[in-house]
N, C-alpha and C positions, 0 to 999 in steps of 0.2 A: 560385288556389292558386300559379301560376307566378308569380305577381305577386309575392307573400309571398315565395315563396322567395329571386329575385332581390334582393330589399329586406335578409333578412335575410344574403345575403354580401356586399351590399356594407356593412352594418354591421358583420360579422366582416372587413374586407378594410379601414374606416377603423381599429377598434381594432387591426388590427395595425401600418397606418402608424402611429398613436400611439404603441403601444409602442417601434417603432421609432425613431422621432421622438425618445425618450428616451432608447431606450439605447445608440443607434450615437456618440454627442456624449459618452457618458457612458463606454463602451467605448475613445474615444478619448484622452480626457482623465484616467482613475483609475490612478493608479501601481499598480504590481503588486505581491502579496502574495506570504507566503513558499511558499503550498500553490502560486501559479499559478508559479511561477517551478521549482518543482517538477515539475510537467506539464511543463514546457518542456523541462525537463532532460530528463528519461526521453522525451520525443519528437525529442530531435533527432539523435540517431545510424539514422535509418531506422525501418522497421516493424520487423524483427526486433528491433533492439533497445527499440523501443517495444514489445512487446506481451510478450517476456521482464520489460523494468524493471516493468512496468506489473502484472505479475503479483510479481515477488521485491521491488521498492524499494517498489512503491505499495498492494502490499496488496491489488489490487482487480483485476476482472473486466479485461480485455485491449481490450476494444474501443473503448469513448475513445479511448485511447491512439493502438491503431493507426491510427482513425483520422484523430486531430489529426495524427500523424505525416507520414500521404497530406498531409493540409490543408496542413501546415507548408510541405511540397516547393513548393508554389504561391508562398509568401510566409511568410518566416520571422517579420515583425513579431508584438510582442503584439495589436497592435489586430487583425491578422487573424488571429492563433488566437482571440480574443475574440468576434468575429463568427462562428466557428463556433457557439458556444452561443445566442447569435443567433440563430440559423439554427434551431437545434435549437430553441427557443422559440418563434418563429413557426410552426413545423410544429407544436409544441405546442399553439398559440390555435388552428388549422385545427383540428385533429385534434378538441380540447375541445369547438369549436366543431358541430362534424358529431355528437357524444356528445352534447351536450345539446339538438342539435334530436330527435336520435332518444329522446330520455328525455323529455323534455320539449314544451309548446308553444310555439310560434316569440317568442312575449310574454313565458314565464319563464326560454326557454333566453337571450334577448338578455341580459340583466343579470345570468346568470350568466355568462357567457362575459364580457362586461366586466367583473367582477368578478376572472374568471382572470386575462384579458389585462393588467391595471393594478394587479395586485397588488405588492406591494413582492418577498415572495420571488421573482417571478417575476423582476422585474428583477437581484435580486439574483444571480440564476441563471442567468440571460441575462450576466452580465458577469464571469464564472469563468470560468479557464481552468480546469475542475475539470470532471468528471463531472454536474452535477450538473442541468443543462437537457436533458443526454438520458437519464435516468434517471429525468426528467418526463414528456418523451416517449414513450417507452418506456413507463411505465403506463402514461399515455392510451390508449396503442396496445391493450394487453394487455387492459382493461376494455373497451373500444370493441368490441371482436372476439370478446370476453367474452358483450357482451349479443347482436353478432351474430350471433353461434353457437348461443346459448341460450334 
């Protein structure tokens, strides 16, 4: 049983190099859109003023924002606010990853979770400076703790 288990993270541990493998080359190289150039705006005068813009300019819940804002402080480039959703999408394959062993057996959860991991919107989601890889996350999180609860 230990055996299985160890076998199946390090399956969940390649398909995230994989996705990774894709989208950091891709994160790097995609010229910016007018919604991410947006994000940038409303985060680069601070967290107050991210998490006010982020509520009165952007229409939407505060927390992105505030925290692309922290993120930003570190390194104001695009490519590294880009790797935050990165980030948030890798925690996402984890996360997926732990949901569908627990729903699932370790044989059907593996090709769903690759399935998550290599999808096109994920990537796509992965490479927004936009809300929109942790607002994946974040369900995952919410159904995950969902079924553990219940």
């Amino acid at each position: 049983m230990g055996e299985g288990k160890d076998r199946y993270k390090l399956v969940v541990l390649a398909l995230i190099a994989v996705h990774l493998a894709i989208a950091i080359p891709l994160a790097y190289h995609l010229n910016i859109w007018s919604d991410e150039g947006s994000s940038l705006y409303t985060t680069q005068h601070g967290l107050y003023a991210a998490i006010t813009g982020g509520i009165t300019d952007e229409k939407q819940a505060p927390l992105y924002f505030g925290i692309l804002s922290l993120w930003r402080m570190i390194n104001g480039s695009i490519f590294f606010a880009r790797m935050l959703s990165v980030i948030f999408s890798v925690l996402a394959i984890k996360y997926f990853a732990d949901l569908a062993a627990e729903l699932f057996d370790r044989r059907t959860a593996l090709p769903i979770t690759a399935f998550f991991a290599l999808h096109p919107f994920l990537f796509w989601a992965s490479l927004e400076i936009r809300t929109y890889s942790l607002v994946l996350l974040i369900s995952i999180l919410i159904v995950r703790y969902f079924f553990k609860g219940f």
